[in-house]
Biopython code that builds the backbone (N, CA, C, O; Angstrom):
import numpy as np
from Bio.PDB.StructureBuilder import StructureBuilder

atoms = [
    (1, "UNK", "N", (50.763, -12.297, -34.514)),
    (1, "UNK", "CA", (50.979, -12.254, -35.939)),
    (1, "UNK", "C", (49.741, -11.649, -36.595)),
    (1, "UNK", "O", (48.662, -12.152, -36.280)),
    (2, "UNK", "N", (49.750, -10.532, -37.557)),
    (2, "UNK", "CA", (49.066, -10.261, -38.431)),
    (2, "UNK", "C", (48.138, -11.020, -39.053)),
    (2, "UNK", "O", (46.930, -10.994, -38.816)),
    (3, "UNK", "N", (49.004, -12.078, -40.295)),
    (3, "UNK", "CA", (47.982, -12.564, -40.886)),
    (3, "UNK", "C", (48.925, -14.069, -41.036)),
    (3, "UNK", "O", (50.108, -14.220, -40.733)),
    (4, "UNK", "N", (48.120, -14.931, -41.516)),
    (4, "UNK", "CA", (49.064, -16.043, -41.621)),
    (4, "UNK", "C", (48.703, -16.744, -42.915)),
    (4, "UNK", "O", (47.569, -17.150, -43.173)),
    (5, "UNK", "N", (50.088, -16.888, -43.955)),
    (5, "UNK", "CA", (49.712, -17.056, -45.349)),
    (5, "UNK", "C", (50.948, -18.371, -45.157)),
    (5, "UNK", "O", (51.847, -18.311, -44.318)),
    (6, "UNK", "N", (50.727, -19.679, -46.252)),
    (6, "UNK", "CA", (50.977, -20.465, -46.544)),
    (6, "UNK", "C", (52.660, -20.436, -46.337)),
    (6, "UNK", "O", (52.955, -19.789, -47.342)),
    (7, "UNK", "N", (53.653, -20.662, -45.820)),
    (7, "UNK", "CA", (54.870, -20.686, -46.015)),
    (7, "UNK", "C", (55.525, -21.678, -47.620)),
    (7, "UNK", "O", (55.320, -22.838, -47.978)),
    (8, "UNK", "N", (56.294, -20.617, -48.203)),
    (8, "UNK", "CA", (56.723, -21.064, -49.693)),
    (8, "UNK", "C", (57.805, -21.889, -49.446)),
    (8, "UNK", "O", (58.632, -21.336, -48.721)),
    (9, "UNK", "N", (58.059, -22.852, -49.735)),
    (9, "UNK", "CA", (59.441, -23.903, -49.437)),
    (9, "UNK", "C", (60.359, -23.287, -50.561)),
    (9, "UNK", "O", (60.060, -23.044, -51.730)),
    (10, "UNK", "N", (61.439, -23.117, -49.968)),
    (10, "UNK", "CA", (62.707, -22.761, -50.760)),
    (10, "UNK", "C", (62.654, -21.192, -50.599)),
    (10, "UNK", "O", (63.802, -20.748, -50.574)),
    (11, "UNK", "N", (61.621, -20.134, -50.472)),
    (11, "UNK", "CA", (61.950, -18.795, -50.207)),
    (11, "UNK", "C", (61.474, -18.084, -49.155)),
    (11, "UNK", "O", (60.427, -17.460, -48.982)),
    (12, "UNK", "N", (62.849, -18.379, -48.190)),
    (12, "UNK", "CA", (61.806, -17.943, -46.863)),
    (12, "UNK", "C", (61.385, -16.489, -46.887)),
    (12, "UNK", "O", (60.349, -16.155, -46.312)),
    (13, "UNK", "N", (62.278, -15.448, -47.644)),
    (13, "UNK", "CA", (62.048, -14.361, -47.446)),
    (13, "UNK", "C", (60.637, -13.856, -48.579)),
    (13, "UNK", "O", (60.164, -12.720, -48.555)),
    (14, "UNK", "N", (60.382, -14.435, -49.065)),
    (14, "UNK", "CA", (59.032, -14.691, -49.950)),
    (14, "UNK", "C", (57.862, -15.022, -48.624)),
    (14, "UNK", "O", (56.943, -14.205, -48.563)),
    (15, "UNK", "N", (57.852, -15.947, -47.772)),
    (15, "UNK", "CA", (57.221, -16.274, -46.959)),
    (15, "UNK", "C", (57.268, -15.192, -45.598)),
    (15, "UNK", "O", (56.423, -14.671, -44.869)),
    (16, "UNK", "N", (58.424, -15.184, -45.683)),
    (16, "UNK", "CA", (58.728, -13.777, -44.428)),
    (16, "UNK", "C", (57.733, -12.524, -44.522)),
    (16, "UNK", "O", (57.015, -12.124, -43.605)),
    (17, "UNK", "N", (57.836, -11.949, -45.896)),
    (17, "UNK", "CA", (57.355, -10.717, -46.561)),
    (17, "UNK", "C", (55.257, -11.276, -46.713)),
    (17, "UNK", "O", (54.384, -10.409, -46.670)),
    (18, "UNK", "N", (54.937, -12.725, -46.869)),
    (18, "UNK", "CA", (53.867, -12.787, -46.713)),
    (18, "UNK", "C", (53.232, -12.537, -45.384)),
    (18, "UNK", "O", (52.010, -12.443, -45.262)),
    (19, "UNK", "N", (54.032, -12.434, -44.434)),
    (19, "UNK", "CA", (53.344, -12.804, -42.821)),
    (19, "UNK", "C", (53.535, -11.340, -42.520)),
    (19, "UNK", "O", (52.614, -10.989, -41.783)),
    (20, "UNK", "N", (54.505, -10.153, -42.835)),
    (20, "UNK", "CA", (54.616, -9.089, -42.320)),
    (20, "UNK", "C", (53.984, -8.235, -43.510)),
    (20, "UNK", "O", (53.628, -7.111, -43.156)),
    (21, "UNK", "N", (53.787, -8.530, -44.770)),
    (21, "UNK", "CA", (52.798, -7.716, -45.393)),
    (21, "UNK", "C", (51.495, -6.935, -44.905)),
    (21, "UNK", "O", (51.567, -5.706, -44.918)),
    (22, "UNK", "N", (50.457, -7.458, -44.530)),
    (22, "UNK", "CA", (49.305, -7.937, -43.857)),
    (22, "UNK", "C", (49.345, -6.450, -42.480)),
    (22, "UNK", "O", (48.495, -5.600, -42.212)),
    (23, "UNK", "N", (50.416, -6.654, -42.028)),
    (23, "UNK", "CA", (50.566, -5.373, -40.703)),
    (23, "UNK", "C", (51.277, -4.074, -41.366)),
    (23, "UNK", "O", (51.106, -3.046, -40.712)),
    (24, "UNK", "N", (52.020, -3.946, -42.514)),
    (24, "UNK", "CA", (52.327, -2.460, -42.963)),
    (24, "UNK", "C", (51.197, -1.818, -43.317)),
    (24, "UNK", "O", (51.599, -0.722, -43.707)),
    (25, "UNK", "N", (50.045, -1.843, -43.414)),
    (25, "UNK", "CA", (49.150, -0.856, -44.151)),
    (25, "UNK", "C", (48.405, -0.271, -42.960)),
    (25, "UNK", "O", (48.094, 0.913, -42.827)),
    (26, "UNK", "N", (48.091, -1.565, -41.862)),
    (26, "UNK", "CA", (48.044, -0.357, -40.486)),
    (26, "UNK", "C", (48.854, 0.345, -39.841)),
    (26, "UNK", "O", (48.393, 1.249, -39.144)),
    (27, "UNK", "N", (50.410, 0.105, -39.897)),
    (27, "UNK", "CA", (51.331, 0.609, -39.236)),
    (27, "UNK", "C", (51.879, 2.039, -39.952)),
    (27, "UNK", "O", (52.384, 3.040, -39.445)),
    (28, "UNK", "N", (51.625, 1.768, -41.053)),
    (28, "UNK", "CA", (52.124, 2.938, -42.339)),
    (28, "UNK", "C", (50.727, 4.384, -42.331)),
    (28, "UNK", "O", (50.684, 5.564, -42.679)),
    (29, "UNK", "N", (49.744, 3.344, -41.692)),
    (29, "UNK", "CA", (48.140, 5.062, -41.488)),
    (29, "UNK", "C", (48.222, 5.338, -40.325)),
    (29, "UNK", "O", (47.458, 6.228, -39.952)),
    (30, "UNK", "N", (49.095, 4.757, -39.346)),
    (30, "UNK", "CA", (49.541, 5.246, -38.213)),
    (30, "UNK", "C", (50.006, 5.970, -37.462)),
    (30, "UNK", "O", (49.579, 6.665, -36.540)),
    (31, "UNK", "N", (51.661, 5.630, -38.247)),
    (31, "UNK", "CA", (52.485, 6.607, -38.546)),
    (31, "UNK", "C", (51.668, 7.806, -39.465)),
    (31, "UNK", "O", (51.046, 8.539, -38.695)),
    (32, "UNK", "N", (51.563, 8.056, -40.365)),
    (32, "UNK", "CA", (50.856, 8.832, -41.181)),
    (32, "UNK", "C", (50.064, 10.272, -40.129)),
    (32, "UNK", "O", (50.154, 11.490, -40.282)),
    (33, "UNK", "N", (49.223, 9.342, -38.954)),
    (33, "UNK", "CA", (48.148, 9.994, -38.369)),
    (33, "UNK", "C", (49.252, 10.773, -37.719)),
    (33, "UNK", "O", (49.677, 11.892, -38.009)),
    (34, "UNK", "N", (49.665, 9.851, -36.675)),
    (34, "UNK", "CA", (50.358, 10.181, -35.464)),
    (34, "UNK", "C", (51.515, 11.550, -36.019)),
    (34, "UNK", "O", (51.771, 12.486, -35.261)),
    (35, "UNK", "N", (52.214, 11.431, -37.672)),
    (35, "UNK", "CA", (52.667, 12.839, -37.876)),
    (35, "UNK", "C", (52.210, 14.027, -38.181)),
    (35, "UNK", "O", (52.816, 15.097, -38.113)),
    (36, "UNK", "N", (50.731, 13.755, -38.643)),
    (36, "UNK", "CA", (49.890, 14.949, -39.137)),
    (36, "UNK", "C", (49.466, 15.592, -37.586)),
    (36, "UNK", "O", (49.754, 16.740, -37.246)),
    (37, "UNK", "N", (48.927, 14.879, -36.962)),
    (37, "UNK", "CA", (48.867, 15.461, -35.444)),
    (37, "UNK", "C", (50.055, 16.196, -34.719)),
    (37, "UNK", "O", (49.874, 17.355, -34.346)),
    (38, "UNK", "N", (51.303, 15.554, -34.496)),
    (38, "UNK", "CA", (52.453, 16.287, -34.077)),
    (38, "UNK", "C", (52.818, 17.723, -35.026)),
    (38, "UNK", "O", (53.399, 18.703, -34.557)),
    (39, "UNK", "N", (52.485, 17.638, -36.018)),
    (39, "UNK", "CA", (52.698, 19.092, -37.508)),
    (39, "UNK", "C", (51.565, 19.791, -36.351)),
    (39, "UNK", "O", (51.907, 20.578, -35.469)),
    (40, "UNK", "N", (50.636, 19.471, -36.505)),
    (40, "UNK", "CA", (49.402, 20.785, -36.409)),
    (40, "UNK", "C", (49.491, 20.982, -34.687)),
    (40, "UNK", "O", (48.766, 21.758, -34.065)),
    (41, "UNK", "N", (50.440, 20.190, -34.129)),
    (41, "UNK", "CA", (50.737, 20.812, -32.741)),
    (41, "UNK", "C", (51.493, 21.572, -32.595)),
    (41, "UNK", "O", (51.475, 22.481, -31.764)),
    (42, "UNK", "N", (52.336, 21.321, -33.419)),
    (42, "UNK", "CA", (53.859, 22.099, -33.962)),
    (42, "UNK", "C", (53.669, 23.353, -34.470)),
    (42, "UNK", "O", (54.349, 24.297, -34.066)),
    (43, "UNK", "N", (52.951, 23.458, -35.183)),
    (43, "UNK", "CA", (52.750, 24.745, -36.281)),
    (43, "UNK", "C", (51.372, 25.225, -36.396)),
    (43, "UNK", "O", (51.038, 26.062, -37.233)),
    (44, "UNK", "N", (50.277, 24.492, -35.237)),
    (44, "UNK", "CA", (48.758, 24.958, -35.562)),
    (44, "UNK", "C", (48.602, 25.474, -34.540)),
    (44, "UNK", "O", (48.156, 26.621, -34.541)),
    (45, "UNK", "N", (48.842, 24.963, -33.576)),
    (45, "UNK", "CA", (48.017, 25.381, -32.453)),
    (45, "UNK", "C", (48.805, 26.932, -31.919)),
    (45, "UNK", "O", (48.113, 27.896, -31.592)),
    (46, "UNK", "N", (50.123, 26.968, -31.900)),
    (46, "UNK", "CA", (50.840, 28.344, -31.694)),
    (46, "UNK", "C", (50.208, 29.457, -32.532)),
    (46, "UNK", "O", (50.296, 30.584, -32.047)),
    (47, "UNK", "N", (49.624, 29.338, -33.638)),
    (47, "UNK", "CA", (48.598, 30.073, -34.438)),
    (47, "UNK", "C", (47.367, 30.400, -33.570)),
    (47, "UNK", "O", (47.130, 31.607, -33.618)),
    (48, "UNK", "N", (46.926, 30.048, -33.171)),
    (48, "UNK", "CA", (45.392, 29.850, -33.025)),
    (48, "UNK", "C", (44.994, 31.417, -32.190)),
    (48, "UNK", "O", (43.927, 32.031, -32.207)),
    (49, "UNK", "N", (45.935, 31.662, -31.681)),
    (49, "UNK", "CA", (45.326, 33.115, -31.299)),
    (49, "UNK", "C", (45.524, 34.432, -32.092)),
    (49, "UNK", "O", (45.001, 35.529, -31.895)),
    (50, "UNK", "N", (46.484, 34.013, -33.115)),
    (50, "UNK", "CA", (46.518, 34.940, -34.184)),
    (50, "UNK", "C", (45.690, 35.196, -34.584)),
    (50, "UNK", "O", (45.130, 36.292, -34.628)),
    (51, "UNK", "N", (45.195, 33.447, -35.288)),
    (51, "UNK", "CA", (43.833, 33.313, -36.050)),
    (51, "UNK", "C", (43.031, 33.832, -35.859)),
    (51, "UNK", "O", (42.643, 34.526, -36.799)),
    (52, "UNK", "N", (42.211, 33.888, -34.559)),
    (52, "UNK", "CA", (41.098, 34.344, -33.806)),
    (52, "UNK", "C", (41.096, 35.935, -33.845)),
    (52, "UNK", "O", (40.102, 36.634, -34.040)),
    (53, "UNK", "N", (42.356, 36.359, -33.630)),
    (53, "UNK", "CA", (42.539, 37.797, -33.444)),
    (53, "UNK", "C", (41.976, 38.046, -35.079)),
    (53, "UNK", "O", (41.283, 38.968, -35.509)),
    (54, "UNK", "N", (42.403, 37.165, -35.613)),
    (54, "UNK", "CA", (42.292, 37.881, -36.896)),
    (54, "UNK", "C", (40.603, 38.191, -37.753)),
    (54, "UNK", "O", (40.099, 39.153, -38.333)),
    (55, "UNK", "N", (40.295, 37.194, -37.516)),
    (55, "UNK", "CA", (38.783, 36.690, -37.611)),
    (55, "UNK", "C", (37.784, 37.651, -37.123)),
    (55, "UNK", "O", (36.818, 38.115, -37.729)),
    (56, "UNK", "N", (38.389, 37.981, -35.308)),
    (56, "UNK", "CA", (37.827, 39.590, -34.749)),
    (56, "UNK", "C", (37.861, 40.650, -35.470)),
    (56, "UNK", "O", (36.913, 41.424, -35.344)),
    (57, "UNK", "N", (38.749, 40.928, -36.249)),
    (57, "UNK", "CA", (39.252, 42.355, -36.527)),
    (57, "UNK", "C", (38.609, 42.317, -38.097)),
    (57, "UNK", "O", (38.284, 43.301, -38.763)),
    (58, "UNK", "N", (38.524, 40.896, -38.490)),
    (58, "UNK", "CA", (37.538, 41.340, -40.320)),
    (58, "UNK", "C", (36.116, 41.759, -39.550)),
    (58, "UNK", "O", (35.632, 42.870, -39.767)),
    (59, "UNK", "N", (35.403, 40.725, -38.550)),
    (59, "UNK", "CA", (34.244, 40.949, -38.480)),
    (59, "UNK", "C", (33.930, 42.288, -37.877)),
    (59, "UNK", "O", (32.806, 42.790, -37.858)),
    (60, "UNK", "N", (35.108, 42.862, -37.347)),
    (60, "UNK", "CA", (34.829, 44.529, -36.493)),
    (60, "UNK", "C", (34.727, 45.011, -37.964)),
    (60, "UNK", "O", (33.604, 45.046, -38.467)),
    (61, "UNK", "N", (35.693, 45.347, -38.620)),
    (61, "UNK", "CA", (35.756, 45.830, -40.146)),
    (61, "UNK", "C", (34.578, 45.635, -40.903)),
    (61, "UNK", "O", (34.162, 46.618, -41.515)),
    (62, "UNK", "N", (33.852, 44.399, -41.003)),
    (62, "UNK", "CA", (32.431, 43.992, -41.764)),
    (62, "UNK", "C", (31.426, 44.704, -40.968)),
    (62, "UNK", "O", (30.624, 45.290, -41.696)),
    (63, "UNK", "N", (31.141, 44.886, -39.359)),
    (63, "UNK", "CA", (30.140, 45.108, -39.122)),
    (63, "UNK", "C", (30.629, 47.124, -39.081)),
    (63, "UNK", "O", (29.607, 47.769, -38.844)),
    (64, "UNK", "N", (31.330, 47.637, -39.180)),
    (64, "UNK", "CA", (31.385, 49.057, -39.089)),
    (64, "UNK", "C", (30.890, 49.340, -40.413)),
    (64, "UNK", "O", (29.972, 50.144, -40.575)),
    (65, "UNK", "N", (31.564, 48.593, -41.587)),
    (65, "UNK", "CA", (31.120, 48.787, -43.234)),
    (65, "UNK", "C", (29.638, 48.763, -43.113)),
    (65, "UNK", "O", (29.073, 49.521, -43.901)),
    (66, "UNK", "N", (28.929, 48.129, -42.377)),
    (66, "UNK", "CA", (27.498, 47.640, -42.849)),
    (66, "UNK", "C", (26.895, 49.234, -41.955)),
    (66, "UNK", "O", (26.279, 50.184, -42.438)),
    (67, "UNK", "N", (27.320, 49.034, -40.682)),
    (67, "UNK", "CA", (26.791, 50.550, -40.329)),
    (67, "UNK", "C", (26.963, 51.670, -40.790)),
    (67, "UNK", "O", (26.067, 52.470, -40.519)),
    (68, "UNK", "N", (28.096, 52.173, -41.621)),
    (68, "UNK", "CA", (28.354, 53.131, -42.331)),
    (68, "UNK", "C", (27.495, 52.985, -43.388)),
    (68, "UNK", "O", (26.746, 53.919, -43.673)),
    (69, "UNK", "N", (27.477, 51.754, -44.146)),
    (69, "UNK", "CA", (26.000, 52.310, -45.387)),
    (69, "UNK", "C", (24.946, 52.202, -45.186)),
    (69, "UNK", "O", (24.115, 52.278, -46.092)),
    (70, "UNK", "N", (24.572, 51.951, -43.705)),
    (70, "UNK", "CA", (23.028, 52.072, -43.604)),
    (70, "UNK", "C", (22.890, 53.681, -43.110)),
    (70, "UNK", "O", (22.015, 54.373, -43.631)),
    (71, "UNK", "N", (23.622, 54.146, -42.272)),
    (71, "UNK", "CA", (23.359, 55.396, -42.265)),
    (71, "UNK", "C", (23.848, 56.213, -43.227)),
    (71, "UNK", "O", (23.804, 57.390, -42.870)),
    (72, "UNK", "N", (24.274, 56.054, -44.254)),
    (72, "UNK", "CA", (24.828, 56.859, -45.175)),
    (72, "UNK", "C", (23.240, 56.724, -45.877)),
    (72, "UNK", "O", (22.583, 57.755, -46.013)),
    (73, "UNK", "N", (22.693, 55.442, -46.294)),
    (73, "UNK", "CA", (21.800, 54.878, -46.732)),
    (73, "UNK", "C", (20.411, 55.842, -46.459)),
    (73, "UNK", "O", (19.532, 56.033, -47.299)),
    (74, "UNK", "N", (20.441, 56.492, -44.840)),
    (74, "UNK", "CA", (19.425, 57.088, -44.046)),
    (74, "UNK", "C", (19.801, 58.704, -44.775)),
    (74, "UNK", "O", (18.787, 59.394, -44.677)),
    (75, "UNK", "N", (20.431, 59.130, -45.152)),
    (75, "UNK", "CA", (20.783, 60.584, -45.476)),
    (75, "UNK", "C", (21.869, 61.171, -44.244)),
    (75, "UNK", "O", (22.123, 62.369, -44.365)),
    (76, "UNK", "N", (22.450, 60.557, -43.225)),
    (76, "UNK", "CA", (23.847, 60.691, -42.513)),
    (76, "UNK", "C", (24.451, 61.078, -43.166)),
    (76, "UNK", "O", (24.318, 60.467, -44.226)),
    (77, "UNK", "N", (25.355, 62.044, -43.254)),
    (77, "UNK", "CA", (26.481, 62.261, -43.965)),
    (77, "UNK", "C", (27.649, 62.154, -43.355)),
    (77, "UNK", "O", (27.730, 62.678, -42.245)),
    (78, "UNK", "N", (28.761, 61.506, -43.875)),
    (78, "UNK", "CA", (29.811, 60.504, -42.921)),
    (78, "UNK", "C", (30.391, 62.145, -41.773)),
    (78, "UNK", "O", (30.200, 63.213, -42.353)),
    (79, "UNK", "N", (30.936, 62.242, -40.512)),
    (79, "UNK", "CA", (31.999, 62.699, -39.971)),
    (79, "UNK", "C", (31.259, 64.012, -39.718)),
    (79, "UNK", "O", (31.844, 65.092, -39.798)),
    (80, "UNK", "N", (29.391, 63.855, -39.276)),
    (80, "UNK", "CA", (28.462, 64.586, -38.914)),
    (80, "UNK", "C", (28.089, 63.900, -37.838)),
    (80, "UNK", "O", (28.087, 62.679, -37.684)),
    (81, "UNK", "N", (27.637, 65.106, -36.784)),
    (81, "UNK", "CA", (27.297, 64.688, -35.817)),
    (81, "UNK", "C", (26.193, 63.443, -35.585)),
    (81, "UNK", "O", (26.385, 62.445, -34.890)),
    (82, "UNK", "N", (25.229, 63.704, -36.199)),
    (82, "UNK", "CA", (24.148, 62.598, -36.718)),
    (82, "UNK", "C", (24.406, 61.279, -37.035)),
    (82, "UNK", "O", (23.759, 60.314, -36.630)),
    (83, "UNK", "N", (25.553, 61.252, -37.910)),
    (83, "UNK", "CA", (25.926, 60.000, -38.347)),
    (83, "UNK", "C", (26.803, 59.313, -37.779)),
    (83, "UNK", "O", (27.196, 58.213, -38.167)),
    (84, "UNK", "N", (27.324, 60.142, -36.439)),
    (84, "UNK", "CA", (27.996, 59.655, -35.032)),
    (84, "UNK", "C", (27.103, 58.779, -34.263)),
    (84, "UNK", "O", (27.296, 57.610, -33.927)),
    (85, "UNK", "N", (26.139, 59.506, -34.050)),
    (85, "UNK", "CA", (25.214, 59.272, -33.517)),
    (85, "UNK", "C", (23.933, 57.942, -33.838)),
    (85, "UNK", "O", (23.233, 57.371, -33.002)),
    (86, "UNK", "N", (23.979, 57.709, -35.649)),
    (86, "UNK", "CA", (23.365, 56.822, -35.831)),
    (86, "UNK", "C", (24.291, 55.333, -36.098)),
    (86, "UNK", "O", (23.938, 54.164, -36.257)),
    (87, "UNK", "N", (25.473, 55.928, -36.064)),
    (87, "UNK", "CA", (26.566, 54.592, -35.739)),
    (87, "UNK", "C", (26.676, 53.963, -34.727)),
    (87, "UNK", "O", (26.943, 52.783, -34.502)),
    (88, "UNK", "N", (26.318, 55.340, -33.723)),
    (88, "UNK", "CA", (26.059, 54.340, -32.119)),
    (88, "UNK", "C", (25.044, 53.511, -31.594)),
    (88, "UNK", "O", (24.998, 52.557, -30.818)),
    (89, "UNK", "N", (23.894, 54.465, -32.553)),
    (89, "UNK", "CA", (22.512, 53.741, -32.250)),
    (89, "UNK", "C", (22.204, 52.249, -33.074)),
    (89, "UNK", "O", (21.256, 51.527, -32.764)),
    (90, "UNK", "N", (23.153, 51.933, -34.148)),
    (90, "UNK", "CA", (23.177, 50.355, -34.438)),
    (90, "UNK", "C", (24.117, 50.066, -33.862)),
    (90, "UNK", "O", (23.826, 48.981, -33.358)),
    (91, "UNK", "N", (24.966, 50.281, -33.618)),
    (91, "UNK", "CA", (25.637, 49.320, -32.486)),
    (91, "UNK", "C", (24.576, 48.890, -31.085)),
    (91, "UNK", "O", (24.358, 47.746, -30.687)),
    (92, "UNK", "N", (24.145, 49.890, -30.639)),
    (92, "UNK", "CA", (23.502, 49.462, -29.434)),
    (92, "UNK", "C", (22.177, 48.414, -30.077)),
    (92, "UNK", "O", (22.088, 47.304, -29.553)),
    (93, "UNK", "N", (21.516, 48.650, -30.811)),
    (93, "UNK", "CA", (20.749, 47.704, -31.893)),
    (93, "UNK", "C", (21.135, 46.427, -31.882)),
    (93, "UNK", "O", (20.612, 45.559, -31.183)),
    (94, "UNK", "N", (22.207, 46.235, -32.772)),
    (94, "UNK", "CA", (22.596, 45.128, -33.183)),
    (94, "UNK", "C", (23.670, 44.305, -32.328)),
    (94, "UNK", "O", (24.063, 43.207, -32.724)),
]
sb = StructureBuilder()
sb.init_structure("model")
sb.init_model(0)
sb.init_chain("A")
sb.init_seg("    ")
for serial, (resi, resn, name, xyz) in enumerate(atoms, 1):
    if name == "N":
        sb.init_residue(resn, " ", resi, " ")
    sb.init_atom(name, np.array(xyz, "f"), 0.0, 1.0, " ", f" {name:<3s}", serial, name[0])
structure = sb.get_structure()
């Protein structure tokens, strides 16, 4: 038993509802947990390599942007041999 509260004479279901009160508030964050976990197994984790893919492909995108204005930055001028060349040389850099 949960908890044990005074039994009310004349309403047992008054007394009933005191003894099983006491155990719904753990059984109710339980349930609660135990469905938020089954959702994000359901619908999270089948994601997760999307995600990742996706995450790759901004940071390829962020780090080409940053090399393009540093050599643009250097006097490169984009889709010159030079600035082929100094795109490769921060990559191998960085």
């Amino acid at each position: 038993m949960c908890g044990r509260r005074p039994r009310v004479k004349g309403f047992f279901w008054l007394s009933a509802c005191g003894r099983v009160q006491p155990c719904v508030r753990p059984v109710c964050a339980a349930l609660i947990l135990f469905s938020a976990i089954i959702c994000f197994l359901a619908f999270g984790v089948p994601r997760l390599p999307e995600i990742a893919a996706r995450a790759e492909r901004i940071r390829a995108q962020e780090i080409a942007a940053e090399y393009a204005y540093y050599c643009e930055k250097f006097g490169f001028k984009p889709r010159g041999q030079k600035y082929a060349r100094c795109v490769l040389d921060l990559g191998n850099f960085g």
